[in-house]
N, C-alpha and C positions, 0 to 999 in steps of 0.2 A: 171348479168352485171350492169343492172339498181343500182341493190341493194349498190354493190359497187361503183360507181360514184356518189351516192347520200350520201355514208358515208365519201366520200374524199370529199367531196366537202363540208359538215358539218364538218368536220374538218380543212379544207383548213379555215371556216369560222371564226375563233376562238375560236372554242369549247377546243381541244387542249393545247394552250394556256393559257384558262381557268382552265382546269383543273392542268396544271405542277403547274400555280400558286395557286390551292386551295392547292395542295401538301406539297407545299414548305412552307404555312404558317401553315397547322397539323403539319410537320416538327419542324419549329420554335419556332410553341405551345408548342408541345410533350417536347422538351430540356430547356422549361423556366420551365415548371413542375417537371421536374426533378430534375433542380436547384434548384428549392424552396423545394423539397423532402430533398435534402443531406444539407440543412441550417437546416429546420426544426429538421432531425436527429442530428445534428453535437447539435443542443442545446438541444436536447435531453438528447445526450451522457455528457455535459458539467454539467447538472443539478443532470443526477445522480453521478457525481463523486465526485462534492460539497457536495453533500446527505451522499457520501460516508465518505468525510472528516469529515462534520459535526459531524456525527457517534463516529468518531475514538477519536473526540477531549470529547465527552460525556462522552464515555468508558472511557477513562483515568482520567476525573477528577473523575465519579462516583467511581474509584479502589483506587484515592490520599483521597478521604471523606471518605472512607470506611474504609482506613486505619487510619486515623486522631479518628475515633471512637472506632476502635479495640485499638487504644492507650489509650483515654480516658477510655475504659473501663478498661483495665487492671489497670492504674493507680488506677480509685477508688476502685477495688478491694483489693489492697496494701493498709489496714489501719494502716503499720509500718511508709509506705512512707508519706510526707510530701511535695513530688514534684510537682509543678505546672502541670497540663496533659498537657501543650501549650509546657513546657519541655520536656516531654515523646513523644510527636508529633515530635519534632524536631531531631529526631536523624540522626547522621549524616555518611555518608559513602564516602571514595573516591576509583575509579577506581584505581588500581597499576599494571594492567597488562591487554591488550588485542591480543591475537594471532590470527594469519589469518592461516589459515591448507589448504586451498585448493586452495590458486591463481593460483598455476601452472597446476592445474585440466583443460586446457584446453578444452579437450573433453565433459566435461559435463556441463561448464558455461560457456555465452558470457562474463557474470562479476557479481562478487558481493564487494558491501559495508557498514560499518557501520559508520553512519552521528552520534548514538551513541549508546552505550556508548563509551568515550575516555578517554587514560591514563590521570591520573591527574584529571580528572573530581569529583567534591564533589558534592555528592546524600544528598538533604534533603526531609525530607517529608515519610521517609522509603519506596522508590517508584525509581526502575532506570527506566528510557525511553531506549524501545530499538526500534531504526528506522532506516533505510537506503532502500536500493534495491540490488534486486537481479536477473538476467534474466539466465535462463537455455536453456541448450545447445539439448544436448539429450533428455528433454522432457520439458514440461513446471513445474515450484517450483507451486505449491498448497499451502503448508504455510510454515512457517517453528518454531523447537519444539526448545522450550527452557528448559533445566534438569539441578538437582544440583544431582551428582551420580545418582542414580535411580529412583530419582521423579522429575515427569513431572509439570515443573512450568507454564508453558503455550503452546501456537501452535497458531502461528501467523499468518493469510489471507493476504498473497502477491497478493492487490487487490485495492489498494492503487493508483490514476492514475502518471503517471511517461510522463512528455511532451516534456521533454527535452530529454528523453533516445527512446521515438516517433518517434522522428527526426534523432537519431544516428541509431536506427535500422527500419528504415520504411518499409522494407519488413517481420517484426515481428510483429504483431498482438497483442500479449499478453507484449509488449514491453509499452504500452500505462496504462500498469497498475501493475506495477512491483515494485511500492514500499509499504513498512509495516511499522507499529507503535503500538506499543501496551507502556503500564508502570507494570512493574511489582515488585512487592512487595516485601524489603528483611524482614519485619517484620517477627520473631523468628528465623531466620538465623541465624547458629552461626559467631562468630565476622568476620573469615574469608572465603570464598568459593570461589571454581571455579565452573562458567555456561559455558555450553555448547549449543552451538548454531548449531544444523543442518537441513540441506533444506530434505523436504519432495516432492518428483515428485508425479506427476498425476500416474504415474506406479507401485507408493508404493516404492521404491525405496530412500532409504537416504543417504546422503551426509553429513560428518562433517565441517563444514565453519568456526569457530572461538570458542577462549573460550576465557572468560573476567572473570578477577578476582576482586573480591572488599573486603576492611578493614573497619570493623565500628569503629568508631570515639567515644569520649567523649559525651555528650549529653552536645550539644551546649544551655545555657540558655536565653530566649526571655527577653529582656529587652521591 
């Protein structure tokens, strides 16, 4: 009885008191550290996506130099020719056709697009850019393959961050990173072809999305 009169009566004292408020400010603590957690992350996530871009934009010029040299080289192999290589570098191509095959695929894509290539578009550099976004429905796209008939021209990392399509689907996770770019190369193409463009699921699983067609051109000379 003692025992308890002397614990209510230390309590009655301010002990109580004391303590809701040491609570309340571990409480207070604990949610400022938190926040500083999810800024810390969020620049985290900002730094690699930049990393990411930076990357992408490497790749592409390393594949346009690469090509510029594959040209040079051929040219001085040609000791009939007389053309400048700056010439042989420059050849040119325009888009004349791109189809979309699966927009009504609701089931298995929220959406996809291509930012490029587009009709009318003129390719120098023997190099088309292909970029846009794509987000899947029934599983998440892993990359997507690009073929002229039976050869596999490249397979593109849909991994690319997407902030704008973040915001349109914010209960999607992989929505935050849903766009690609690569450049790929028509050097030895013949003058005219169709690519085919299809999405690859995490499931192994492919989808055809588009084919674009392109005509090479005269070899435009560099003044």
């Amino acid at each position: 009885m003692n025992l308890l009169l002397g614990l209510s009566n230390w309590l009655s004292g301010g002990a109580l008191y004391r303590y809701q408020k040491q609570y309340e400010f571990t409480q207070l603590k604990l949610r400022n550290t938190l926040s500083e957690l999810e800024v810390l992350s969020e620049h985290f996530y900002q730094n690699q996506q930049e990393l990411e871009q930076t990357k992408t934009k490497l790749q592409i010029a390393q594949s346009e130099l690469e090509i510029a040299q594959l040209e040079w080289y051929k040219n001085s192999a040609q000791k009939d020719s007389n053309a400048d290589w700056l010439t042989q570098v420059n050849k040119s191509a325009t888009i004349v056709a791109v189809n979309y095959l699966s927009l009504t695929d609701t089931n298995t894509l929220w959406g996809f697009n291509l930012s490029s290539p587009q009709v009318d578009m003129k390719i120098n550099g023997g190099a088309i850019v292909v970029k846009g976004w794509i987000l899947g429905k029934k599983a998440q796209v892993k990359c997507l393959k690009i073929s002229c008939g039976k050869q596999i021209l490249a397979e593109i990392p849909v991994n690319l961050p997407s902030g704008w399509l973040a915001k349109q689907f914010p209960r999607l996770p992989e929505a935050k990173n849903s766009y690609f770019e690569t450049a790929i190369t028509i050097s030895g193409a013949p003058e005219q072809a169709e690519l085919l463009i299809e999405a690859i699921f995490v499931d192994r699983s492919h989808l055809p999305l588009a084919t674009f067609q392109f005509q090479k051109l005269a070899l435009v000379a560099i003044s």
